[in-house]
PDB file of N, CA, C and O in Angstrom, chain B, residues numbered from 101:
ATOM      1  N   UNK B 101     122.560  70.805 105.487  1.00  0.00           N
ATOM      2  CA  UNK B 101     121.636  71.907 105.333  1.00  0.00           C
ATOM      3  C   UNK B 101     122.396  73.217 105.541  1.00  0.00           C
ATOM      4  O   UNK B 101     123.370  73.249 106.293  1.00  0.00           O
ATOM      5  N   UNK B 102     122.000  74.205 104.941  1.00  0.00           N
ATOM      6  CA  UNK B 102     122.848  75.575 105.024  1.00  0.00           C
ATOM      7  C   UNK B 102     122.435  76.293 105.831  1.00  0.00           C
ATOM      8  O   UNK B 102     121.213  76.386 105.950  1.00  0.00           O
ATOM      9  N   UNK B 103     123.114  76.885 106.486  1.00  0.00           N
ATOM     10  CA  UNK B 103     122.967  77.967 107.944  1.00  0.00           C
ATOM     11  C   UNK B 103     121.561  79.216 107.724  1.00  0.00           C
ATOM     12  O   UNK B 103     121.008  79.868 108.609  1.00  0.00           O
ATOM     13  N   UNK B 104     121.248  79.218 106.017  1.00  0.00           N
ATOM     14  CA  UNK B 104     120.271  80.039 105.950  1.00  0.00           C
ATOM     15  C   UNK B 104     119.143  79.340 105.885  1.00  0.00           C
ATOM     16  O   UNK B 104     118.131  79.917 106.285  1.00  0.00           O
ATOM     17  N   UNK B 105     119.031  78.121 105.439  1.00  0.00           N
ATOM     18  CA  UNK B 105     117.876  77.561 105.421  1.00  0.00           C
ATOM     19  C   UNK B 105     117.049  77.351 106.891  1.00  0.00           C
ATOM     20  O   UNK B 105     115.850  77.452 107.149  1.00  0.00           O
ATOM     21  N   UNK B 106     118.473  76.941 107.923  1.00  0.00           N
ATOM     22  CA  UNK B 106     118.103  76.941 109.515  1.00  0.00           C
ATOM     23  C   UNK B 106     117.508  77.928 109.801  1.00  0.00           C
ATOM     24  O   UNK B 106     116.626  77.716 110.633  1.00  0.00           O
ATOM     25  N   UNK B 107     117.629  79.252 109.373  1.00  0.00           N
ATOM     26  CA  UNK B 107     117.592  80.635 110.191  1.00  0.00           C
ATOM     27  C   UNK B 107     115.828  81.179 109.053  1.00  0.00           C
ATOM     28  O   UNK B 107     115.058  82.096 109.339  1.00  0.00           O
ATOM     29  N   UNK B 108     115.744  80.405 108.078  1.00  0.00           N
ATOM     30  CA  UNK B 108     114.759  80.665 107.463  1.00  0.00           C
ATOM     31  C   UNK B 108     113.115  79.379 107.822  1.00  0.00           C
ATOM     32  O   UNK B 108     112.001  79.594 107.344  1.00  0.00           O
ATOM     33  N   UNK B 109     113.369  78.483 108.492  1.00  0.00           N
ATOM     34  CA  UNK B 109     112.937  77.537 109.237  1.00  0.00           C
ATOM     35  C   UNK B 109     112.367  78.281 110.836  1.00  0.00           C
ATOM     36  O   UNK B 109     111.336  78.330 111.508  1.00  0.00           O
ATOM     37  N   UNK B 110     113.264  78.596 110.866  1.00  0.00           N
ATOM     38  CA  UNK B 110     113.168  79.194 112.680  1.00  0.00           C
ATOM     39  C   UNK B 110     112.502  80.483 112.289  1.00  0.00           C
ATOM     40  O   UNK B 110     111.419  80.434 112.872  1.00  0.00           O
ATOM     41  N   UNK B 111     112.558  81.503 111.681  1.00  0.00           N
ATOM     42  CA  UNK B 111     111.767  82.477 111.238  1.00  0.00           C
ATOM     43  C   UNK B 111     110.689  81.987 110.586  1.00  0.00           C
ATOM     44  O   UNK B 111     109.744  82.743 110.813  1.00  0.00           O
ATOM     45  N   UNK B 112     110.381  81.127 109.913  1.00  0.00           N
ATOM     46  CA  UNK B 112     108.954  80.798 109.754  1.00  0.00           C
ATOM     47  C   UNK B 112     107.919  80.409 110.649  1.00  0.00           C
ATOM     48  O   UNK B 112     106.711  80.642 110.594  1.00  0.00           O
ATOM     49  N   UNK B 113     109.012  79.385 111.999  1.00  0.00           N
ATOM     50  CA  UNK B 113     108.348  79.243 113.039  1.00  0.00           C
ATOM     51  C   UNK B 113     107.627  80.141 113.866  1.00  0.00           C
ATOM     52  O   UNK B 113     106.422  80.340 114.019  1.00  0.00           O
ATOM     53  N   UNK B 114     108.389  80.509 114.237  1.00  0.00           N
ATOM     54  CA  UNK B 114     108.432  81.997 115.225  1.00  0.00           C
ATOM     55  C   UNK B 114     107.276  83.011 114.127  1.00  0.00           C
ATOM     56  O   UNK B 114     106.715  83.951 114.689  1.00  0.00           O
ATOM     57  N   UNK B 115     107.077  82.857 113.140  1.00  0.00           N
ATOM     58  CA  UNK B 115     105.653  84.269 112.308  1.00  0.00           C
ATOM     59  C   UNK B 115     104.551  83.428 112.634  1.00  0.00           C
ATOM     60  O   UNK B 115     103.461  83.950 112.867  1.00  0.00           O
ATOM     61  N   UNK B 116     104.746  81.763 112.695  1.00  0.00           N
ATOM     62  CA  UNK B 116     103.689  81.290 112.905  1.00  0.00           C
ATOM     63  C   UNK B 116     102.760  81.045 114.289  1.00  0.00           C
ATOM     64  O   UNK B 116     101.577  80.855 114.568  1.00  0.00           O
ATOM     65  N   UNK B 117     104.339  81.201 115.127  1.00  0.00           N
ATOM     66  CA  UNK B 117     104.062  81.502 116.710  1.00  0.00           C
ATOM     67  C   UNK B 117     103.511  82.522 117.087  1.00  0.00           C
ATOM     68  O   UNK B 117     102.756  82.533 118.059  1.00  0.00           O
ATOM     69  N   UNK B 118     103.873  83.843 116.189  1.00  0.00           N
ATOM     70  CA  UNK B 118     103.390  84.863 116.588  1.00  0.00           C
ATOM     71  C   UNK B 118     101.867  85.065 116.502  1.00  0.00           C
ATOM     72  O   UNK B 118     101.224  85.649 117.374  1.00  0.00           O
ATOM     73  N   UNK B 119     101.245  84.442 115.179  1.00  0.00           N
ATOM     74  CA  UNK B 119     100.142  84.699 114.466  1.00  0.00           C
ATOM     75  C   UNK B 119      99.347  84.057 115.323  1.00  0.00           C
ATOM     76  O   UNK B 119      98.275  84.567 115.650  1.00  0.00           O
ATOM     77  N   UNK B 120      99.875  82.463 115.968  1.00  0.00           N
ATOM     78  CA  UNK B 120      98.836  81.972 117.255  1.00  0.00           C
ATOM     79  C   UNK B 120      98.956  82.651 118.316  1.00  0.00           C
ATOM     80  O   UNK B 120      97.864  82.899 118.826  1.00  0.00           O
ATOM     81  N   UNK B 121      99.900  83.086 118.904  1.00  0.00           N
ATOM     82  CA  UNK B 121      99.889  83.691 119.983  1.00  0.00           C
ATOM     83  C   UNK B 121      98.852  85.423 120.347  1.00  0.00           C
ATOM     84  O   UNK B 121      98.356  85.861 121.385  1.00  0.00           O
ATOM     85  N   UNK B 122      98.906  85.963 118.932  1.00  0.00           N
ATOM     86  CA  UNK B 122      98.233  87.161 118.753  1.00  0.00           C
ATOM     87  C   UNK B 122      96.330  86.843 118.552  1.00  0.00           C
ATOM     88  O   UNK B 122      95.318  87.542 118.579  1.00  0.00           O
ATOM     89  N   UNK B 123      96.626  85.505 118.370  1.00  0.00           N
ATOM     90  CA  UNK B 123      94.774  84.987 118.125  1.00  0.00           C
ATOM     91  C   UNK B 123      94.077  85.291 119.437  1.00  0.00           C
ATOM     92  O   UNK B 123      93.165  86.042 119.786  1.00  0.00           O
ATOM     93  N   UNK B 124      95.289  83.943 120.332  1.00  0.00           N
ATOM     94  CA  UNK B 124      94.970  83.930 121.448  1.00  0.00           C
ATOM     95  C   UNK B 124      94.291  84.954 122.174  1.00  0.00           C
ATOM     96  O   UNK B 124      93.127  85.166 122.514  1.00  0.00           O
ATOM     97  N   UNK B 125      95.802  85.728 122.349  1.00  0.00           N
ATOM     98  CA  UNK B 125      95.339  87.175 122.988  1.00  0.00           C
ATOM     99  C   UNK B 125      93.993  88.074 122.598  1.00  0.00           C
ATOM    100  O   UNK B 125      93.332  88.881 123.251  1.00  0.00           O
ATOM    101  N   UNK B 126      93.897  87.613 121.354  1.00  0.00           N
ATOM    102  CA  UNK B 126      92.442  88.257 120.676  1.00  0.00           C
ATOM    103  C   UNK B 126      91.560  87.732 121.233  1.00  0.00           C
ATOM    104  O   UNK B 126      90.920  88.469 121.983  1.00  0.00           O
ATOM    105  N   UNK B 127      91.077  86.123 121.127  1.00  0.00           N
ATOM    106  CA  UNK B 127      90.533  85.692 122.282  1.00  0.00           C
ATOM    107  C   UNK B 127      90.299  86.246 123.190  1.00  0.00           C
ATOM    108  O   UNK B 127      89.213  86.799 123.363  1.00  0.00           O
ATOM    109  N   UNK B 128      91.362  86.256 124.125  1.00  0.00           N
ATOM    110  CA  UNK B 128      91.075  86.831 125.624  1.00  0.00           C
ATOM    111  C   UNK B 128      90.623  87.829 126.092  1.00  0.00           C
ATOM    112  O   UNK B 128      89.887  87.936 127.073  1.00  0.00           O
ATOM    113  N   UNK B 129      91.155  88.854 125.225  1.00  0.00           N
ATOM    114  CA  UNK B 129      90.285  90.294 125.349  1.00  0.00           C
ATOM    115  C   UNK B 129      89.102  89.662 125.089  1.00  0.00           C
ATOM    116  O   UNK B 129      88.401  89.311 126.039  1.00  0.00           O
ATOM    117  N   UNK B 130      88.762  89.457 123.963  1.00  0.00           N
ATOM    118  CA  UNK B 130      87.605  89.492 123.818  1.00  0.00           C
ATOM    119  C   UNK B 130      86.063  88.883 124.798  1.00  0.00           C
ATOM    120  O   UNK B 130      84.901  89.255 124.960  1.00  0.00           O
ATOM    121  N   UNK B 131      87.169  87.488 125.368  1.00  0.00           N
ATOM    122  CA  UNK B 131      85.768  87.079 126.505  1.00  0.00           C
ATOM    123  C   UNK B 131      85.710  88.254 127.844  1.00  0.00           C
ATOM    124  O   UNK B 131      84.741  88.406 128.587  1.00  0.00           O
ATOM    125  N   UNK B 132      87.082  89.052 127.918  1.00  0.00           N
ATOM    126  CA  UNK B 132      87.129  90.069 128.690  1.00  0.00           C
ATOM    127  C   UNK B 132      86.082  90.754 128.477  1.00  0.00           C
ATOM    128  O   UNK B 132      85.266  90.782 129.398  1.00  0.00           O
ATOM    129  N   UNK B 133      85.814  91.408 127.394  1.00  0.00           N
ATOM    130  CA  UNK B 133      84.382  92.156 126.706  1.00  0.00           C
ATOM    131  C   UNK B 133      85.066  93.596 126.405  1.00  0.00           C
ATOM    132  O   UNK B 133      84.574  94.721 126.496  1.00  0.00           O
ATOM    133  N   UNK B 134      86.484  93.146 125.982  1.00  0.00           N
ATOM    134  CA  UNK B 134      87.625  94.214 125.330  1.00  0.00           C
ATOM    135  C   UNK B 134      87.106  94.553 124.035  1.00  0.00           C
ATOM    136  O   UNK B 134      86.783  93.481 123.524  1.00  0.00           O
ATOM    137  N   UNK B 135      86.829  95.615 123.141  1.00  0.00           N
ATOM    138  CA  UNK B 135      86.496  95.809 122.015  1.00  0.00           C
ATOM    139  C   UNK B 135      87.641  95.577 121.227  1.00  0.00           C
ATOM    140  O   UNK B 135      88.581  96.346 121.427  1.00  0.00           O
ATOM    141  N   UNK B 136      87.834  94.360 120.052  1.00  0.00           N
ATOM    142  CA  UNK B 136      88.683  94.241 119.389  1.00  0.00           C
ATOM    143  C   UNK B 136      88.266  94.183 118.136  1.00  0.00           C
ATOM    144  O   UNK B 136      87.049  94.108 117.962  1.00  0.00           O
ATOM    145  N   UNK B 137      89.211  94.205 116.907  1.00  0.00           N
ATOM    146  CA  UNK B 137      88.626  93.944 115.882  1.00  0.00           C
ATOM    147  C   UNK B 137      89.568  93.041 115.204  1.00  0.00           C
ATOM    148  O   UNK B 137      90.792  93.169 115.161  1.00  0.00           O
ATOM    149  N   UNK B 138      88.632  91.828 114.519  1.00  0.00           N
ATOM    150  CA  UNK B 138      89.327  91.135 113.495  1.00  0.00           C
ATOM    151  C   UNK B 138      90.310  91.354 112.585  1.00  0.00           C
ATOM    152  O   UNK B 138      91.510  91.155 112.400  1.00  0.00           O
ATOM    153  N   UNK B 139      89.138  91.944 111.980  1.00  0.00           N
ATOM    154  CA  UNK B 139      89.998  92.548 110.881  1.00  0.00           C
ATOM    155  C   UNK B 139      91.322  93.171 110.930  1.00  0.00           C
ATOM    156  O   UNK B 139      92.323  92.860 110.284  1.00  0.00           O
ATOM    157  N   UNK B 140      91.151  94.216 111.906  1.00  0.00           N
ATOM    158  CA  UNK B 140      92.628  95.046 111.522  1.00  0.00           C
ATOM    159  C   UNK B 140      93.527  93.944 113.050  1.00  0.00           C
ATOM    160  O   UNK B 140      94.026  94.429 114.066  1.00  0.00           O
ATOM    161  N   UNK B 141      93.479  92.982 112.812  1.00  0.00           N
ATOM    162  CA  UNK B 141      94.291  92.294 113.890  1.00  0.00           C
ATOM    163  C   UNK B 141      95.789  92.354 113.851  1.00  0.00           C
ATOM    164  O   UNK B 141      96.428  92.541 114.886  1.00  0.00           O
ATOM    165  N   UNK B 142      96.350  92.205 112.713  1.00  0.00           N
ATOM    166  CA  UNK B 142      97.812  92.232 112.765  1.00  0.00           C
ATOM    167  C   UNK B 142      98.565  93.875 112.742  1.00  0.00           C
ATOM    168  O   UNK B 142      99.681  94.160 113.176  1.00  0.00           O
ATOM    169  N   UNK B 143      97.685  94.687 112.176  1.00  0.00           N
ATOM    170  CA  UNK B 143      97.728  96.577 112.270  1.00  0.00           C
ATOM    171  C   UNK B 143      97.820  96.386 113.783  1.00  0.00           C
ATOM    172  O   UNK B 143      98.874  96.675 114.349  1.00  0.00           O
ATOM    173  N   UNK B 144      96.752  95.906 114.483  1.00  0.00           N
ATOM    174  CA  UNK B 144      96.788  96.529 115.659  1.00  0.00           C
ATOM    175  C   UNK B 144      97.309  95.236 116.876  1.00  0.00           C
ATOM    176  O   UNK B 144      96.679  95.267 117.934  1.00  0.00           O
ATOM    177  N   UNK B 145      98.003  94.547 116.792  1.00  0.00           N
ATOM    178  CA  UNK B 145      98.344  93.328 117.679  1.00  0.00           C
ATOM    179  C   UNK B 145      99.346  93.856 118.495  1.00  0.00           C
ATOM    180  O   UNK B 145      99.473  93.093 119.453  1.00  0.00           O
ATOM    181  N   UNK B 146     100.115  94.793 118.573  1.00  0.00           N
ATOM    182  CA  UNK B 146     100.923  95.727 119.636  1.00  0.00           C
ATOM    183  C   UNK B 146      99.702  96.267 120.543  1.00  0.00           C
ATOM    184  O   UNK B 146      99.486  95.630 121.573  1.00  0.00           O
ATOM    185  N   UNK B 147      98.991  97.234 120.297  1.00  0.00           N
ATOM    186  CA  UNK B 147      98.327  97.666 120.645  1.00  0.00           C
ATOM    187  C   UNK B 147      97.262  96.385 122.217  1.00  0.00           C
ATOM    188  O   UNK B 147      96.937  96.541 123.394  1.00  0.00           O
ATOM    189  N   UNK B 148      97.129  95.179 121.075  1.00  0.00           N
ATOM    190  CA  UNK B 148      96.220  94.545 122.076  1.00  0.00           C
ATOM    191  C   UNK B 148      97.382  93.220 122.859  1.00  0.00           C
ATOM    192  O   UNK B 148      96.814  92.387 123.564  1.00  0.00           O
ATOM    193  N   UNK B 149      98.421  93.139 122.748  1.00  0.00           N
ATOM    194  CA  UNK B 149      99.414  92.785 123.432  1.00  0.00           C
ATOM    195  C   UNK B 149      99.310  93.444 124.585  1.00  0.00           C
ATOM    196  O   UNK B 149      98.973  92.856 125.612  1.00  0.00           O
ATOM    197  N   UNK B 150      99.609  94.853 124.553  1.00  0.00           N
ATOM    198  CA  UNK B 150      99.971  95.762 125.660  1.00  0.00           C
ATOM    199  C   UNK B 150      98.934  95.660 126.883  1.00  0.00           C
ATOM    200  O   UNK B 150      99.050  95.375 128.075  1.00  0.00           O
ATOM    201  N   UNK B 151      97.709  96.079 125.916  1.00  0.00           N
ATOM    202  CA  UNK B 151      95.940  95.936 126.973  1.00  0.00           C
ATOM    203  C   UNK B 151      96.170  94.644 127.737  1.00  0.00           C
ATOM    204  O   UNK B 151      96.255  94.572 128.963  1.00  0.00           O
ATOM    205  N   UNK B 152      96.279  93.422 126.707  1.00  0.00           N
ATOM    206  CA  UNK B 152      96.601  91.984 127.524  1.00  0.00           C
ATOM    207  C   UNK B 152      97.340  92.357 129.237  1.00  0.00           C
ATOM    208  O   UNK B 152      96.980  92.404 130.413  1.00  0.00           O
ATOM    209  N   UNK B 153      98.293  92.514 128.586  1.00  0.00           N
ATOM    210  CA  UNK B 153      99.233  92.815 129.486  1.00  0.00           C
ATOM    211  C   UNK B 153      98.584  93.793 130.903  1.00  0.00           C
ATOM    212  O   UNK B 153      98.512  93.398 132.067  1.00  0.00           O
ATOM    213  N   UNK B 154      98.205  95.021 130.417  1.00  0.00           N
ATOM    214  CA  UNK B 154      98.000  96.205 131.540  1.00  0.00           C
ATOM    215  C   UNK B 154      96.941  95.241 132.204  1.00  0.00           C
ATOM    216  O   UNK B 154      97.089  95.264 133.426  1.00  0.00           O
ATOM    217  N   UNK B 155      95.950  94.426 131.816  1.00  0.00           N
ATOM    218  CA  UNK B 155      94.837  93.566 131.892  1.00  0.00           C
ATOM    219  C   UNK B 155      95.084  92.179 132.913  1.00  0.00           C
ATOM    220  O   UNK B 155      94.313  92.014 133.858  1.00  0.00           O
ATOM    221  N   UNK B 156      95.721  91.622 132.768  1.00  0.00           N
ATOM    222  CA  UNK B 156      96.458  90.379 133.517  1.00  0.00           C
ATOM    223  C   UNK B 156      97.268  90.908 135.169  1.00  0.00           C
ATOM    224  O   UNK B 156      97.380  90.352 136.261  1.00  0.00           O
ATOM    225  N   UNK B 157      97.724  92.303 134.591  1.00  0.00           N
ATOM    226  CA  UNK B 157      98.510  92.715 135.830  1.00  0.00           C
ATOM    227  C   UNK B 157      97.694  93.111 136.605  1.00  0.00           C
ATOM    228  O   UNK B 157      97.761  92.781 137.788  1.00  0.00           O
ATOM    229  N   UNK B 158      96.837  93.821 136.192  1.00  0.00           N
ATOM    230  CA  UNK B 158      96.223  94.292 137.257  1.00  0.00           C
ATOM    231  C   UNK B 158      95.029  93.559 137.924  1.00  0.00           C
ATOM    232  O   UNK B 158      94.538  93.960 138.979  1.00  0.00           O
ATOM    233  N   UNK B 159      94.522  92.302 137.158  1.00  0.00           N
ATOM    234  CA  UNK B 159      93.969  91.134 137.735  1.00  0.00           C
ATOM    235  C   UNK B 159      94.727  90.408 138.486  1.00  0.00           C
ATOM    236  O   UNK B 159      94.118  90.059 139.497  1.00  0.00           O
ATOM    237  N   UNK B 160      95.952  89.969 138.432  1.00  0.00           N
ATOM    238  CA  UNK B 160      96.886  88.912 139.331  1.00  0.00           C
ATOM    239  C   UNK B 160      97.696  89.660 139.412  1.00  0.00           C
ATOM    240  O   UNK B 160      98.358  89.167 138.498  1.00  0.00           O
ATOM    241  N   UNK B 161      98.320  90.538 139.742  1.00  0.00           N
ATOM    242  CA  UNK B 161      99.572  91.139 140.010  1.00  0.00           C
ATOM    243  C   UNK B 161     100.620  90.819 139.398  1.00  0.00           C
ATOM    244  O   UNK B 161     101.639  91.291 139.903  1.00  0.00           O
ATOM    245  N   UNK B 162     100.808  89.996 138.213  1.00  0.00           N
ATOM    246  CA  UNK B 162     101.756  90.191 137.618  1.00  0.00           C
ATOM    247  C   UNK B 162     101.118  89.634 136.042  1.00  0.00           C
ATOM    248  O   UNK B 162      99.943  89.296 135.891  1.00  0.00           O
ATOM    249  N   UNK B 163     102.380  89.622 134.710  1.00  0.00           N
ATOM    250  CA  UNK B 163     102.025  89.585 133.471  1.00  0.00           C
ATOM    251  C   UNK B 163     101.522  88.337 133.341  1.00  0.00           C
ATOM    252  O   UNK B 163     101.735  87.473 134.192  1.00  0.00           O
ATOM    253  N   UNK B 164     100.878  88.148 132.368  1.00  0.00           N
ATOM    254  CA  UNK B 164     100.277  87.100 131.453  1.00  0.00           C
ATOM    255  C   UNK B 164     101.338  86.291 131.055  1.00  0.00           C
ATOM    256  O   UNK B 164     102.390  86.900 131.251  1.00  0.00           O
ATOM    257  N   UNK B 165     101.515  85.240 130.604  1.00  0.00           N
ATOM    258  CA  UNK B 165     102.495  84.270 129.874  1.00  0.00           C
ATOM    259  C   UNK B 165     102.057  84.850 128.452  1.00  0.00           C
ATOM    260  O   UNK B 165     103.031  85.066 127.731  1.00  0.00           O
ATOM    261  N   UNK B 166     100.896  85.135 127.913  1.00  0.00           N
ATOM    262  CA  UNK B 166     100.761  84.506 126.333  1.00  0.00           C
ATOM    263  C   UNK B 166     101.668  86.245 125.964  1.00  0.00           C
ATOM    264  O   UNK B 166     102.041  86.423 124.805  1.00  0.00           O
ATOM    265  N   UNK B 167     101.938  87.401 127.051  1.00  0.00           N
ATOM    266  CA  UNK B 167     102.602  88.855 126.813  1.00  0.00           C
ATOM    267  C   UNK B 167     103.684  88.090 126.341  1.00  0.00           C
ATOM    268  O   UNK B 167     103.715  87.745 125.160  1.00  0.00           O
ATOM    269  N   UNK B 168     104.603  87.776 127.159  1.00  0.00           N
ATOM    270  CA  UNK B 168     106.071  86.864 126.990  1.00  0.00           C
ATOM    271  C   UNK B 168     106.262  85.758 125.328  1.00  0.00           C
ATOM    272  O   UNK B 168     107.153  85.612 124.491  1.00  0.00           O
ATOM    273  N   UNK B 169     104.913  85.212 125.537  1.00  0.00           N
ATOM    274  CA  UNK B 169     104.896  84.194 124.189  1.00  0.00           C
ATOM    275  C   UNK B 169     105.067  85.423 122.866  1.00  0.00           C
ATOM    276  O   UNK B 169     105.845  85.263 121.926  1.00  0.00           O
ATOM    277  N   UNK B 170     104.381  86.358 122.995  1.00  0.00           N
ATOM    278  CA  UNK B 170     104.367  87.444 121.651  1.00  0.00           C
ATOM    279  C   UNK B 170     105.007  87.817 121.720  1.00  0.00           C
ATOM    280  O   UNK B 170     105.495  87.833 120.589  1.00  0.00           O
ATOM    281  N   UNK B 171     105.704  88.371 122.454  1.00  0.00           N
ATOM    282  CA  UNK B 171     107.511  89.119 122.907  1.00  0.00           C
ATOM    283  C   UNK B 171     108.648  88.646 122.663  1.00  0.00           C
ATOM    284  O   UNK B 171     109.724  89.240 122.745  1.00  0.00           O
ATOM    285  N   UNK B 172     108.379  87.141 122.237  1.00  0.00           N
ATOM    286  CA  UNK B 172     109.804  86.493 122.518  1.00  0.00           C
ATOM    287  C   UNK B 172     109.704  85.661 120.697  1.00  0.00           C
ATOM    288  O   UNK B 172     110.673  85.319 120.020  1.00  0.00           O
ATOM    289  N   UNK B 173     108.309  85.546 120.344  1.00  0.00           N
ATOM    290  CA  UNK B 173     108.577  85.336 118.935  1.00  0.00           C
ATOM    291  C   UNK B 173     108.295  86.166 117.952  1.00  0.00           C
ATOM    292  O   UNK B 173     108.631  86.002 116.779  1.00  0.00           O
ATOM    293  N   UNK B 174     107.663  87.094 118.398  1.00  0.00           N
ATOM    294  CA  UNK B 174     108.260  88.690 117.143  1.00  0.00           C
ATOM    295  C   UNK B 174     109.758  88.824 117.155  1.00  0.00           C
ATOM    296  O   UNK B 174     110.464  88.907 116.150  1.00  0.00           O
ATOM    297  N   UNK B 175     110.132  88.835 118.310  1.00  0.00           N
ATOM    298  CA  UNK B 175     111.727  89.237 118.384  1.00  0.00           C
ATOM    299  C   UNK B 175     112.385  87.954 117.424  1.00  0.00           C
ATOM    300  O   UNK B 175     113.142  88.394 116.559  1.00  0.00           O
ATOM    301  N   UNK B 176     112.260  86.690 117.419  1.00  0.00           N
ATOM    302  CA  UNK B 176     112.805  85.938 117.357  1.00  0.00           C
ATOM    303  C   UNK B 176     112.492  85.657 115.515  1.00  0.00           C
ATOM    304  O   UNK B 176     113.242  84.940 114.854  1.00  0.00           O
ATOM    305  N   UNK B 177     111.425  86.277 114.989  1.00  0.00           N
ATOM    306  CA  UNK B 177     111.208  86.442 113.611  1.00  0.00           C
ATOM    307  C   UNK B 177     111.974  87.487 112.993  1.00  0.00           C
ATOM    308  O   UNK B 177     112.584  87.359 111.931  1.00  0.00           O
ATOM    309  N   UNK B 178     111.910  88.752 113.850  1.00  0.00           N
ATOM    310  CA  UNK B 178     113.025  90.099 113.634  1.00  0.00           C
ATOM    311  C   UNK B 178     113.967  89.007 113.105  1.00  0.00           C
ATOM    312  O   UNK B 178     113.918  88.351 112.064  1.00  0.00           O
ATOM    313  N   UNK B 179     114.954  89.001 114.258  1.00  0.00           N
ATOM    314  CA  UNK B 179     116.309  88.245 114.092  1.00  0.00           C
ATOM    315  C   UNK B 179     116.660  87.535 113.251  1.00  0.00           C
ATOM    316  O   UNK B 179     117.660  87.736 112.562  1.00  0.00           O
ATOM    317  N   UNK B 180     115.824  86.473 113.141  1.00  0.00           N
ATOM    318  CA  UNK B 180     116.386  85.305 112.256  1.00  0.00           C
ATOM    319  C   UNK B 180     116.096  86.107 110.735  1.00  0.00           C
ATOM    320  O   UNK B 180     116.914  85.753 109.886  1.00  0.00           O
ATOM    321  N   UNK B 181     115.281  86.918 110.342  1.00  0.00           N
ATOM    322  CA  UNK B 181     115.158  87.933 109.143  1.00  0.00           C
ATOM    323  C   UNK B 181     116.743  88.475 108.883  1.00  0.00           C
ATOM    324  O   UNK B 181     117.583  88.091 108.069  1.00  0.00           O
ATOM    325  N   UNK B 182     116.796  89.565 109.956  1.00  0.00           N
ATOM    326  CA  UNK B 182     118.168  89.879 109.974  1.00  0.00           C
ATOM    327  C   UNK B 182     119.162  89.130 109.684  1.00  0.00           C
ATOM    328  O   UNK B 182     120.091  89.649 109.064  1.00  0.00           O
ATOM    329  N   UNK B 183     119.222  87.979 109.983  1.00  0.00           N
ATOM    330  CA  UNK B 183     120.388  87.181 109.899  1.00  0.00           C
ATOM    331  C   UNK B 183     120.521  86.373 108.831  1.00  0.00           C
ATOM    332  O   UNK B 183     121.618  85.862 108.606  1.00  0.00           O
ATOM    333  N   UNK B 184     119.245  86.090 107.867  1.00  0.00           N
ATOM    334  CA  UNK B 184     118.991  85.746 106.604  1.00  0.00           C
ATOM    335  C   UNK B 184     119.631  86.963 105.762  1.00  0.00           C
ATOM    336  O   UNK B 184     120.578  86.554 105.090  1.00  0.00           O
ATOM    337  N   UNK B 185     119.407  88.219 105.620  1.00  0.00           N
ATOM    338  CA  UNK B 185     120.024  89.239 104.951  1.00  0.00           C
ATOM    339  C   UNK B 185     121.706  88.811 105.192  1.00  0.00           C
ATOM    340  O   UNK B 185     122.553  88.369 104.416  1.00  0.00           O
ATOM    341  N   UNK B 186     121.729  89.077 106.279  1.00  0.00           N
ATOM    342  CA  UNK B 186     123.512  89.537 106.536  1.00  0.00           C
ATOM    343  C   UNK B 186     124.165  87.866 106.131  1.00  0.00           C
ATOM    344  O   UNK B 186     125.324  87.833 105.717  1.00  0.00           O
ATOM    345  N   UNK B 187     123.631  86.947 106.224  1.00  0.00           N
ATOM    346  CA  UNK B 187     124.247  85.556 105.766  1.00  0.00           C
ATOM    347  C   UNK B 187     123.934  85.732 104.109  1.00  0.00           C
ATOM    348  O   UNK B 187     124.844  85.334 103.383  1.00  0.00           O
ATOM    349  N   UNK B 188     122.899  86.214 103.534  1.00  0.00           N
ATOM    350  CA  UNK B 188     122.688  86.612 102.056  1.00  0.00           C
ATOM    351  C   UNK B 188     123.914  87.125 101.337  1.00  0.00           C
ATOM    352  O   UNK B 188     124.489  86.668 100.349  1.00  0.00           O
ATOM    353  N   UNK B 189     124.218  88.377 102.211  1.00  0.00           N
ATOM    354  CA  UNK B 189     124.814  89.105 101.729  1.00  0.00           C
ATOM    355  C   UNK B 189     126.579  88.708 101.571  1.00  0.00           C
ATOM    356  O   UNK B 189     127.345  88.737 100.608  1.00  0.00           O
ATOM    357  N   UNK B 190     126.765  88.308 103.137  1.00  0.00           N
ATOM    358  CA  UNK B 190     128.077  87.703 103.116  1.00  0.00           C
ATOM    359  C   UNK B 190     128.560  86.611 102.250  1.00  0.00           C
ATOM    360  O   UNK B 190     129.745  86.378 102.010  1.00  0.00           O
ATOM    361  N   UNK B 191     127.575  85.981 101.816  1.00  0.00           N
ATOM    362  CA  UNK B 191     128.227  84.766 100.829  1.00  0.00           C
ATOM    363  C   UNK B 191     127.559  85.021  99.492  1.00  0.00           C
ATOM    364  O   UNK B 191     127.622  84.092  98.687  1.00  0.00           O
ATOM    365  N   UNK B 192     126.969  86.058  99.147  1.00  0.00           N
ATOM    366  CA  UNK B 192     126.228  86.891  97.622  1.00  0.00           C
ATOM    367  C   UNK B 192     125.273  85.759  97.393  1.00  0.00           C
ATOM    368  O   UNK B 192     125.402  85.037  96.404  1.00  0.00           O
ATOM    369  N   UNK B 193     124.045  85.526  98.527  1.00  0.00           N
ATOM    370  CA  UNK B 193     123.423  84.860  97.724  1.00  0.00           C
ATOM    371  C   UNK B 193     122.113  85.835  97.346  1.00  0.00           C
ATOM    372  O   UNK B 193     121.117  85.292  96.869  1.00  0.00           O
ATOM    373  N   UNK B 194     122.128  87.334  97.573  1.00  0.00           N
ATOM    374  CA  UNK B 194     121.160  88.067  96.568  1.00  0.00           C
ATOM    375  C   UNK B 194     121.347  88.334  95.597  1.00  0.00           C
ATOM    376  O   UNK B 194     120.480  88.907  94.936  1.00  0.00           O
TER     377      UNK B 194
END
């Protein structure tokens, strides 16, 4: 298997991690009685990450896990993107 197909595998994972992980959090606000909206969910999923977050801390004194779960597979979709280009590019497969 080729090093881009790996890195295009793991970036699919990780958009799909993100997309559950951002539900979740939608969820949670929401039994909170957080005003969220469906619709513009992925526009605004920074936005209700953060609330999660300010929200959890200041209920238990420290962050939420599902903050960390969205943090660590946006980043991890970034990357493996990035690294699909620059492996593209280095061996001309655009």
């Amino acid at each position: 298997m080729m090093l881009i197909n790996v890195f295009i595998i793991i970036g699919a994972l990780s958009v799909i991690w993100n997309i559950s992980t951002t539900i979740i959090i939608y969820e949670d606000l929401r039994k909170r009685n957080v005003k969220v909206n469906f619709l513009l969910l992925r526009l605004f999923a920074p936005k209700y990450a953060t609330q999660y977050r300010l929200i959890t801390l200041k209920e238990n004194g420290k962050i939420g896990s599902l903050f960390y779960h969205w943090i660590v597979s946006i980043n991890t979709a970034l990357c493996s993107t990035v690294l699909i280009f620059i492996i593209a590019l280095l061996f001309d497969l655009l």
